[in-house]
C-alpha positions in Angstrom: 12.0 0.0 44.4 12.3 -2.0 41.1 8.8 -2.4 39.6 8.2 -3.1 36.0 5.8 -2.2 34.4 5.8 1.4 36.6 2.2 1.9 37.9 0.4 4.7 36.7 0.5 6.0 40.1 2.5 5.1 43.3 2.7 7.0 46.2 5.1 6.2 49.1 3.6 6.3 52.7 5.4 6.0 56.0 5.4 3.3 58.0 6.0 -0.4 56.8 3.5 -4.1 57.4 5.6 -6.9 58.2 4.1 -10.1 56.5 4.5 -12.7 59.0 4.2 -16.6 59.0 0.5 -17.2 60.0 -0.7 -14.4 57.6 -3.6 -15.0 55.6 -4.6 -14.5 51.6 -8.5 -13.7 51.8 -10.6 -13.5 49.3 -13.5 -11.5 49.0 -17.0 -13.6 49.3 -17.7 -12.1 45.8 -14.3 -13.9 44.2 -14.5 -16.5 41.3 -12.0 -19.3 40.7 -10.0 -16.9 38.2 -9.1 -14.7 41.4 -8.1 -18.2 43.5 -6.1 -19.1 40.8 -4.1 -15.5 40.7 -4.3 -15.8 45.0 -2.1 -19.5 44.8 0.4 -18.0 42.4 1.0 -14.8 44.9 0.8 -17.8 48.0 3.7 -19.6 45.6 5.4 -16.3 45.5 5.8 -15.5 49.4 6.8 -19.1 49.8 9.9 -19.2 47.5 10.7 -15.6 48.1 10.4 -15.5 52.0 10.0 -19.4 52.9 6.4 -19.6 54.5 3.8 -20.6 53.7 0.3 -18.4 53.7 -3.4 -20.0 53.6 -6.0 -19.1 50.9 -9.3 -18.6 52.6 -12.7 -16.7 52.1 -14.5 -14.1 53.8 -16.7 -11.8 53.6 -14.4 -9.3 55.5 -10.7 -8.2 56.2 -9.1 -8.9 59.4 -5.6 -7.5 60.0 -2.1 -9.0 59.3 -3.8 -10.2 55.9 -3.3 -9.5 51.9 -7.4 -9.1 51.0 -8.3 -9.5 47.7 -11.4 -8.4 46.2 -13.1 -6.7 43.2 -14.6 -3.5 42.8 -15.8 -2.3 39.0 -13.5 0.1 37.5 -11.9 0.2 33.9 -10.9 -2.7 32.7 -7.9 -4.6 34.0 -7.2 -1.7 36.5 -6.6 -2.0 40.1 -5.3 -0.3 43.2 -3.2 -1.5 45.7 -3.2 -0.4 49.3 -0.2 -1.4 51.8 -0.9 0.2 55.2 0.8 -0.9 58.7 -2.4 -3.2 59.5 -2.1 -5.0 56.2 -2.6 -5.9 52.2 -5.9 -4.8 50.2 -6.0 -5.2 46.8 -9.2 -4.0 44.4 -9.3 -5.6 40.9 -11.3 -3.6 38.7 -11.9 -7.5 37.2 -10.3 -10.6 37.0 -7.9 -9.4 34.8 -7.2 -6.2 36.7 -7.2 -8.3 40.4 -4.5 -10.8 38.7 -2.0 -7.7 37.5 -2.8 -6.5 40.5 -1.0 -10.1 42.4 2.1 -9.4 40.0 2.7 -5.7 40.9 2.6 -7.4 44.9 4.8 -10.4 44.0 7.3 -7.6 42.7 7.0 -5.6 45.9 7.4 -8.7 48.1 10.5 -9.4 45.7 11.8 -6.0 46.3 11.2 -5.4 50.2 11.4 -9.3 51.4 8.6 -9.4 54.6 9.0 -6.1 55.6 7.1 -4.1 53.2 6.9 -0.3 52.4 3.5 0.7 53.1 2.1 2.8 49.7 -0.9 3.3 48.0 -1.0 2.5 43.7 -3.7 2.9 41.5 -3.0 1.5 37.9 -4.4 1.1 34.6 -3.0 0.0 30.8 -2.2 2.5 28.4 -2.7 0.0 25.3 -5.2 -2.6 25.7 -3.7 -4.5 23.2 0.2 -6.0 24.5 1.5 -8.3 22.8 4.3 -10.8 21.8 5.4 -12.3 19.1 6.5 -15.3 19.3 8.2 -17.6 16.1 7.6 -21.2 16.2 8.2 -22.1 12.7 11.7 -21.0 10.8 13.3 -24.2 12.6 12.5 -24.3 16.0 8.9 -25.9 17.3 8.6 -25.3 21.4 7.6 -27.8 23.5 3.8 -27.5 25.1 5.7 -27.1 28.5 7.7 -24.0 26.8 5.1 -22.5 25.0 3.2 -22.3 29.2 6.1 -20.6 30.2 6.4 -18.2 27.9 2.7 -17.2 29.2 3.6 -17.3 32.5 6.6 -15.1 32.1 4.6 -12.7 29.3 1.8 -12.1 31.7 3.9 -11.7 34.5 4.7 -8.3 32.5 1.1 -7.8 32.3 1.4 -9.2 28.3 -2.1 -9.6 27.4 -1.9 -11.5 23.7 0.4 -14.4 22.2 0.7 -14.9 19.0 2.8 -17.6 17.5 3.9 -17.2 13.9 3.3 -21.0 12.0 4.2 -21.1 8.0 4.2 -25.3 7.8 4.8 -26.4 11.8 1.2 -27.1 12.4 -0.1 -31.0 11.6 -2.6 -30.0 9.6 -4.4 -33.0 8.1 -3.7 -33.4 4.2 -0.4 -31.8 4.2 1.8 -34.4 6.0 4.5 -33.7 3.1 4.8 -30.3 3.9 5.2 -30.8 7.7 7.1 -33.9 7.9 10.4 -33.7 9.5 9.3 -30.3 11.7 7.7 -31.9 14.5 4.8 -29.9 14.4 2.6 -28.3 16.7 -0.8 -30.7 16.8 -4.4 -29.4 17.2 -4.6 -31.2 21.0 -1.5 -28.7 22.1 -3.0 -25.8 20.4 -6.0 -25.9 22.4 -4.1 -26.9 25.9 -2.1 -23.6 25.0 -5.4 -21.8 24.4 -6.8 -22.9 27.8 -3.8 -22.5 29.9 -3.5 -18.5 28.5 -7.0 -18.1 29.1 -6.3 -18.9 32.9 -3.2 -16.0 32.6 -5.4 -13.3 30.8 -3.8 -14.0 27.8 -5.7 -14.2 24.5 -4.1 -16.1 22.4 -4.1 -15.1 18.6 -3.8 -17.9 16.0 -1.2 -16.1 13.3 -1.1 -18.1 10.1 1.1 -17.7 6.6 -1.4 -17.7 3.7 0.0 -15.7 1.1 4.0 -15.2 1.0 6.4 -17.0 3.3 5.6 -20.1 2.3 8.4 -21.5 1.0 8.0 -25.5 3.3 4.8 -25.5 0.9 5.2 -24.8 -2.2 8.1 -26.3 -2.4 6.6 -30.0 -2.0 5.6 -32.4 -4.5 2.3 -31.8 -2.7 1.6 -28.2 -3.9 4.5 -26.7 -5.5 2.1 -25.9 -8.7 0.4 -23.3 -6.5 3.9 -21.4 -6.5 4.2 -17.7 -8.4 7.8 -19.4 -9.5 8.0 -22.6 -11.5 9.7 -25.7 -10.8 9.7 -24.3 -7.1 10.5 -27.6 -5.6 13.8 -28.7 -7.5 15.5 -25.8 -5.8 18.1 -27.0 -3.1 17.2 -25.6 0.5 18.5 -22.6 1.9 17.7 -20.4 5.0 18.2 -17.7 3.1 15.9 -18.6 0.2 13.3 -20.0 2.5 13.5 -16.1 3.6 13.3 -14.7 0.2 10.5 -17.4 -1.2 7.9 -18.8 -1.9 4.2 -16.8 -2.8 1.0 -18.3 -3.6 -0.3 -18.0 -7.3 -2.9 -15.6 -7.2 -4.4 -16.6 -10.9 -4.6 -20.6 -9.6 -8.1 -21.3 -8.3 -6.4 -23.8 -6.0 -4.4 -21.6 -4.3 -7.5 -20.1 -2.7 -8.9 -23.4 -1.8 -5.6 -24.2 -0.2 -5.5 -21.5 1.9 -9.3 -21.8 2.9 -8.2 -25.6 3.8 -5.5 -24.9 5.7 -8.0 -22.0 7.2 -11.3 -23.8 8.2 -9.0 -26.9 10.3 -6.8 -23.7 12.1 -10.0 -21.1 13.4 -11.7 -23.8 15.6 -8.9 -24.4 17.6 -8.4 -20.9 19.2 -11.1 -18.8 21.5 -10.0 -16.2 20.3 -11.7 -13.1 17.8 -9.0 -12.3 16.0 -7.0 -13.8 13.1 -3.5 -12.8 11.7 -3.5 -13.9 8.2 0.5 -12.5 8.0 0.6 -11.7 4.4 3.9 -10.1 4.5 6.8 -10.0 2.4 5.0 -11.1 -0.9 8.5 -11.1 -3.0 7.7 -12.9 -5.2 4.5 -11.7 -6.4 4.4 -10.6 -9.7 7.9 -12.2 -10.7 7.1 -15.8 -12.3 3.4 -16.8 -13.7 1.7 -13.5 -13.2 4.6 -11.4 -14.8 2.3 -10.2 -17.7 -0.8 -9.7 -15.5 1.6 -7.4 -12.7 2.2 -5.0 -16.0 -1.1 -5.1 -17.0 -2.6 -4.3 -13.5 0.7 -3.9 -11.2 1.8 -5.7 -8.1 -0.5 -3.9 -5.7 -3.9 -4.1 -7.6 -2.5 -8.3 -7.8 -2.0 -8.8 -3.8 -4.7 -6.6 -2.7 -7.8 -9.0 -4.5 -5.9 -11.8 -3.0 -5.8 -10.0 0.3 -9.0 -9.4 0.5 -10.2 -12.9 -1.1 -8.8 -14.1 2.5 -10.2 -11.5 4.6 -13.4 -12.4 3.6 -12.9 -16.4 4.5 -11.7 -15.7 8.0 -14.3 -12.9 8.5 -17.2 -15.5 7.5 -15.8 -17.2 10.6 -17.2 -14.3 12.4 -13.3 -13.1 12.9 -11.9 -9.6 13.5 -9.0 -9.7 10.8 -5.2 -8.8 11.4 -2.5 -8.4 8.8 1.2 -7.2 8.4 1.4 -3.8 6.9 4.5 -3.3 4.8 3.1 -4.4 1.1 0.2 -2.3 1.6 2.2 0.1 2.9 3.9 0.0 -0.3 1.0 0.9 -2.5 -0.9 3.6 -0.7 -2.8 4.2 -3.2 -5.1 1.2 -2.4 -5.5 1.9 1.1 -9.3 2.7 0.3 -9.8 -0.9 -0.7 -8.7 -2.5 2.6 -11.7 -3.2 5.2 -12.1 -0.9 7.6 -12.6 -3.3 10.4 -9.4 -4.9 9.6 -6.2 -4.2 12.1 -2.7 -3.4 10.1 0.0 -4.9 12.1 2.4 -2.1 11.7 6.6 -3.5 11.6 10.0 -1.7 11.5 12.5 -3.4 13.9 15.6 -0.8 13.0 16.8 1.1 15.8 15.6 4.3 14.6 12.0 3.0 12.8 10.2 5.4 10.4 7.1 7.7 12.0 5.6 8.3 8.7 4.5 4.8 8.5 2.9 4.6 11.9 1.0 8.2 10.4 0.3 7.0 7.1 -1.9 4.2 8.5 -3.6 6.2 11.4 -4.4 9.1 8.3 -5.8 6.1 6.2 -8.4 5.1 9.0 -7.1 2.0 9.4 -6.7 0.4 12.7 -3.0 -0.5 13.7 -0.5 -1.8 15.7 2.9 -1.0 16.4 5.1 -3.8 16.1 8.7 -3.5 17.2 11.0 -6.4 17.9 13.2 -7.7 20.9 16.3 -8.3 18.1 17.1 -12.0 18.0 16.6 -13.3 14.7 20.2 -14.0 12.8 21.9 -13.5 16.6 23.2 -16.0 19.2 22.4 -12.7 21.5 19.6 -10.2 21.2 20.9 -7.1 19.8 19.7 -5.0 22.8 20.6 -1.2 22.3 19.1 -1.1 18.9 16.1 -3.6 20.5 15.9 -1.2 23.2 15.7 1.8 21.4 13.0 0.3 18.5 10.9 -0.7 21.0 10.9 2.6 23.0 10.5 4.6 19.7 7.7 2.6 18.2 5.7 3.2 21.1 5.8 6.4 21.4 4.8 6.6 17.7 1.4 4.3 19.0 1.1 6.7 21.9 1.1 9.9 19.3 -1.2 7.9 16.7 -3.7 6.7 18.7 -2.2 2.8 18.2 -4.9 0.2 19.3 -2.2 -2.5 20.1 1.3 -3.0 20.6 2.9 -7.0 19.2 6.7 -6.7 20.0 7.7 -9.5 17.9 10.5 -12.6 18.3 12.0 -13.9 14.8 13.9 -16.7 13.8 15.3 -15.6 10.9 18.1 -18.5 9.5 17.2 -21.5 11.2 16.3 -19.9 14.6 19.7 -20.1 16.6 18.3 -18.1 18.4 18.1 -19.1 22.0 14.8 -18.8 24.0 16.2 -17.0 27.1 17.7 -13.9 25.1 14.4 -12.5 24.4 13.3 -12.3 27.3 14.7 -8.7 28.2 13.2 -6.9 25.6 9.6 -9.0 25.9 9.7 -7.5 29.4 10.5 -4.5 27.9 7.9 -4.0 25.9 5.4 -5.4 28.4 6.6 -2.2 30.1 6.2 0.2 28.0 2.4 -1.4 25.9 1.4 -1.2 30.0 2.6 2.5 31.0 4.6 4.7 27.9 5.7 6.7 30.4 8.3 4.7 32.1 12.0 6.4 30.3 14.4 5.1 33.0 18.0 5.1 31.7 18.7 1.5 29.9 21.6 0.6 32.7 18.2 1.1 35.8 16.1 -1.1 33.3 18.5 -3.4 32.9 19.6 -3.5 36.8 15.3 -3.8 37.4 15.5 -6.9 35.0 18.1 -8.7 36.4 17.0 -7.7 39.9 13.2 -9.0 39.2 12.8 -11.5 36.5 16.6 -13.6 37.5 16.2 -12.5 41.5 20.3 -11.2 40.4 21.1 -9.7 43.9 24.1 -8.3 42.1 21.9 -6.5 39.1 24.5 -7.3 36.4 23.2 -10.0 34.2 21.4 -8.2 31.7 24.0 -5.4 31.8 26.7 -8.4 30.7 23.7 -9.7 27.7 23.7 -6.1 26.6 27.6 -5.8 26.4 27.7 -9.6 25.3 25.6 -8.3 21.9 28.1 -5.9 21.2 30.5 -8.6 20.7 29.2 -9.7 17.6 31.2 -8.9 14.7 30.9 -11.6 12.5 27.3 -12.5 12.6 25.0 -15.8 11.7 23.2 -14.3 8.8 26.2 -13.4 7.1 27.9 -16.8 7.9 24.8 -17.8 6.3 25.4 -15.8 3.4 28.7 -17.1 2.9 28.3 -20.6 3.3 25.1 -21.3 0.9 27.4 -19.5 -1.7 30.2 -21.4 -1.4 28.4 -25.0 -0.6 25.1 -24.7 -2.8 25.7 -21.3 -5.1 22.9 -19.5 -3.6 22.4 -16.7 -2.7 25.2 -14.6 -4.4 27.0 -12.4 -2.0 26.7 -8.9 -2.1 29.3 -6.7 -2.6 28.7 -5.4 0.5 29.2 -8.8 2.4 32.2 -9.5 0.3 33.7 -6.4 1.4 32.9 -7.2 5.4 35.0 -10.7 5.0 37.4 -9.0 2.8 38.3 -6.3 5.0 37.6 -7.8 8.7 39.2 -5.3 11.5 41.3 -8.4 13.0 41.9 -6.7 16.1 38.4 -5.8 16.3 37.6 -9.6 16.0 40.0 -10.8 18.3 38.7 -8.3 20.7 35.1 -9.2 20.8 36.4 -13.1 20.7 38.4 -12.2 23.8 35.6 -10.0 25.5 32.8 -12.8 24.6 35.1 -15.4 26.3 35.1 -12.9 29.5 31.7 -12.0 29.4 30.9 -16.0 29.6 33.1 -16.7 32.7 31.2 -13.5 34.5 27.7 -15.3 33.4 28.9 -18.3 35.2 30.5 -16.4 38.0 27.0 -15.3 38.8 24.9 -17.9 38.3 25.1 -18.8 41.9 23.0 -15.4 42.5 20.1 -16.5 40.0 16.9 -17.8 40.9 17.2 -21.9 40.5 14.3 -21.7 37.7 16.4 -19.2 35.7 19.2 -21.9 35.5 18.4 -23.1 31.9 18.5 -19.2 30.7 21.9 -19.2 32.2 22.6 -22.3 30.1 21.4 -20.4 27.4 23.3 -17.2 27.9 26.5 -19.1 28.5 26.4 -21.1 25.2 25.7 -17.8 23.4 28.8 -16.0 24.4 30.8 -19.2 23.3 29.2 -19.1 20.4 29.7 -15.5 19.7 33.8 -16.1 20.4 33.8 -19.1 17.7 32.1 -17.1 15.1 34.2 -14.4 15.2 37.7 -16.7 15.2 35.1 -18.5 12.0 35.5 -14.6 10.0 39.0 -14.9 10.8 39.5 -17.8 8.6 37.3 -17.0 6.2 39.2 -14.0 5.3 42.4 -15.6 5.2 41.8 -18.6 3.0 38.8 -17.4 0.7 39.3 -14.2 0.7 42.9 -13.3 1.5 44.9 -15.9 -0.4 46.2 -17.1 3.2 47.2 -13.6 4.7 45.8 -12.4 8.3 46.2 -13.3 12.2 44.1 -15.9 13.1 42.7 -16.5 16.9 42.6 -20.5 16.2 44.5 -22.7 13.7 41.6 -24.2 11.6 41.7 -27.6 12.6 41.3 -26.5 16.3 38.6 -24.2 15.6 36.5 -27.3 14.0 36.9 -29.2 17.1 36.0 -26.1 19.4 32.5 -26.0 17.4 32.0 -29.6 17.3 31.9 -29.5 21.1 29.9 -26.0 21.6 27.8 -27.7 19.3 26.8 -30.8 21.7 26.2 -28.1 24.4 24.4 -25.8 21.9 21.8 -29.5 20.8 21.0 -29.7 24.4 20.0 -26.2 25.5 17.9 -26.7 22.5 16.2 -30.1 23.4 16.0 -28.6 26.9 12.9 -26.1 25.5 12.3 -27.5 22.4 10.8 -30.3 20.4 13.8 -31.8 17.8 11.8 -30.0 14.9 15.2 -28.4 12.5 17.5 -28.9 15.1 19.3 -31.1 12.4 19.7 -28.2 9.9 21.6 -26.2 12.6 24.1 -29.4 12.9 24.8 -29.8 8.9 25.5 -26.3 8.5 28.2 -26.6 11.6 29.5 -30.2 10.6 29.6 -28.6 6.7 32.0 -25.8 8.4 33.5 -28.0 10.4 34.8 -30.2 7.4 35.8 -27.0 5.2 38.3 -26.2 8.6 39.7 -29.6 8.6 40.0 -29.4 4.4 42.4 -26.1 4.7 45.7 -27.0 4.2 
């Protein structure tokens, strides 16, 4: 039996209860609307997996042939589950526990159809604290409609916190010229969002830039005098110095009273406690307008005052405070000047993340998460082995230092190509493991339990053929990237590193992968007629990916020959012929997009392909 997350206990009985047409949901007398609501999505569940319908009712009893649902305390969001020959009864510990409870069933019924192995589970979290990560700011703004089904498949995974990462793609009032163009996220969604996780058993925890990473900003006529670098907004854009820029001022008064603005309109919109002030990736801190003051006092003493200049705003808000680890992490030596009370969001997303950072924070005293990452950013596929194996690692590094939380995180790194449907392997994957660290099935059985559960794939392959799709990638987006802001706007330079990558491209490796990409895509659509109907537009998604993957590996191909080759190498497509095979994956690529997504940057990922497009068609 496929289940994911694995209960903490399950214990096969004999005998088997068939679920017949007729059959009854009951809820207990003591049940509140939160348990009716998590009885009509299991009544939605037997009718599209088995085609009848069952009646919600209330009792104060059982009566055979019937799934009983009732509450019973316990520890929170625990239940059990008891399938015997005469019928269903399932004990939430509370709501939360009586609604994981309903997706643990709706994963049986998926598994064993109406005639249903009779067994006995009794569950419980490992982490109370399971989250995702979710970016809705480097380029790509989800639609209200998205952002519900993200919660709906997160907490189907037992997921129990959202957090969606917004630098300038929130509408707040007095920055119009920062957010103009991004089609941002307004206060009325925010708080539909917040009630419609609420009703999932999702807390959902407002994550804000207001440090570094704020490069939309600061670069505006608006507030670019609040930037560490001067003349900040004459520099052309670039996705990969929108990356690499822009950090607040710490010596301007204002930029404190920017933050605090942007601060006090943001914390009233969200139920929850928490508050994820990011803080991250300060690069620029020290490098511009503070030069002198960095040597005087040095980098950390500089972000640390400012750090905690913004802790105390939220926390006046009555706010438990969250933020990203790696520059504190950097200067250890003022971990004994960060609140105690605070929570250190604790990253490394490589396939083989460092321990000692998970142990330096638990020896400091500070409370942390681990925060591994499903992969996507810079891909048009998730890289799932190294995902895989991140994610596994960095929870067993919570497990051994007493993590409060796990946040698997979803980036979108370079315009956010991105595609919503890759991620959603490794989100379930994590949901797994933040619910029960002890499930260590081989990847091929979790990626069979994926296909088989979340796409209803009778055959078990599709996440197998994402998996071997990734590995097809050898000419990448980010260094695409790389190489086209250098050649079109002289920025960034390319590193000896890259230039070596396009230099000395493995042609038959490339034609390969372009081959096998092309494969894997006619497989996706050979079993698309297995997948659920509401999967359809992650098949969309999967299928443009593996085109895309093809074209940018016949794109290296060119690249080497004409600007790096002086016209030697194989090709897979003359130039001319590539341009028009991206113009049309592009059309398909726009409406995928528009499919799950506001317009928002959409037009950046078009100029970057049309600006390719035309350097195909220049090569003589």
């Amino acid at each position: 039996m496929f289940l994911l997350p694995i209960p903490k206990e399950i214990h096969i009985q004999e005998g088997r209860f068939s679920l017949k047409p007729g059959a009854k949901i009951v809820l207990d007398a003591g049940c509140n609307f939160n348990d009716l609501d998590a009885a009509r999505i299991l009544q939605e569940e037997i009718f599209k997996t088995l085609k009848f319908k069952v009646d919600v009712t209330k009792s104060y009893s059982s009566e055979d042939g019937c799934i009983y649902l009732k509450k019973s305390k316990g520890k929170a969001e625990s239940y059990k589950l008891y399938i015997s020959g005469k019928g269903i009864e399932l004990i939430g510990a509370d709501d939360a526990g009586l609604f994981y409870g309903v997706q643990t069933l709706r994963q049986i019924i998926r598994n064993n159809g109406a005639d249903i192995q009779c067994l006995e589970i009794n569950d419980e979290p490992y982490f109370p604290n399971r989250g995702f990560y979710h970016d809705a700011t480097r380029g790509k703004v989800p639609t209200l409609e998205t952002l519900k089904e993200l919660a709906d498949r997160a907490s189907s995974v037992k997921i129990n916190q959202i957090q969606l990462y917004i630098e300038h793609t929130f509408a707040f009032e007095g920055f119009s010229e920062v957010w103009t163009g991004a089609d941002p996220l307004t206060a009325e969604e925010i708080l539909l969002f917040d009630e419609y996780c609420r009703k999932k058993h999702i807390e959902l925890v407002p994550s804000l830039s207001t440090f570094g990473h704020l490069y939309m900003a600061l670069s505006t006529r608006s507030f670019s005098h609040l930037c560490e670098l001067e003349n900040s907004q004459d520099m052309p854009y670039s996705w990969v110095g929108r990356m690499e820029h822009h950090t607040l001022d710490v010596s301007n008064p204002g930029s404190l009273e920017f933050v605090e603005n942007m601060l006090n309109q943001f914390i009233p919109l969200f139920s929850s406690n928490k508050f994820n002030i990011c803080c991250d990736e300060t690069f620029d801190l020290g490098e511009g307008k503070n030069k002198e003051l960095a040597k005087k006092l040095g980098k950390g003493k500089l972000y640390v005052d400012f750090l905690n200049k913004i802790i105390d705003i939220v926390k006046k808000h009555g706010k438990e405070v969250m933020f990203w680890g790696d520059i504190i992490l950097s200067h250890p030596e003022y971990f004994d000047q960060i609140p105690k009370d605070t929570i250190c969001l604790n990253w490394d997303y490589s396939a083989n993340p460092s321990e000692e950072k998970v142990k330096a924070f638990a020896e400091s005293g500070i409370s942390q998460y681990v925060c591994p990452g499903v992969g996507g950013w810079n891909q048009l596929m998730n890289a799932l082995d190294s995902s895989f194996s991140n994610i596994r690692k960095m929870v067993d590094y919570g497990v051994k230092y007493n993590a409060s939380g796990v946040l698997n995180t979803d980036w979108g790194d370079y315009g956010h190509i991105n595609l919503f449907g890759n991620s959603i392997p490794g989100m379930i994957y994590g949901g797994a493991l933040s619910w029960n660290p002890e499930y260590r099935e081989e990847v091929s059985a979790v990626d069979e339990a994926i296909s088989r559960l979340e796409y209803g794939d009778a055959t078990g392959r599709i996440t197998g053929l994402l998996r071997e799709l990734s590995r097809q990638y050898v000419v990448g987006h980010s260094l695409i990237t790389y190489w086209r802001e250098n050649k079109f706007i002289g920025y960034p330079n390319l590193s000896a590193d890259q230039k070596e990558r396009l230099l000395n491209l493995p042609e038959k490796e490339v034609i390969e992968a372009h081959d096998k990409a092309l494969k894997i895509a006619e497989e996706i659509a050979g079993i698309a007629p297995h997948i659920n109907a509401e999967r359809s537009l992650d098949m969309r998604e999967f299928y443009v990916s593996a085109r895309g993957i093809a074209l940018y590996n016949a794109l290296g191909l060119v690249i080497k020959k004409y600007d790096f080759n002086n016209g030697a190498g194989q090709l897979i497509y003359p130039p001319k012929q590539l341009a028009g095979l991206l113009e049309c994956w592009l059309a398909d690529y726009m409406q995928v997009w528009r499919a799950r997504n506001k317009e928002s940057e959409l037009y950046r990922i078009r100029e970057s392909i049309v600006q390719i497009c035309k350097y195909l068609r220049d090569i003589k």
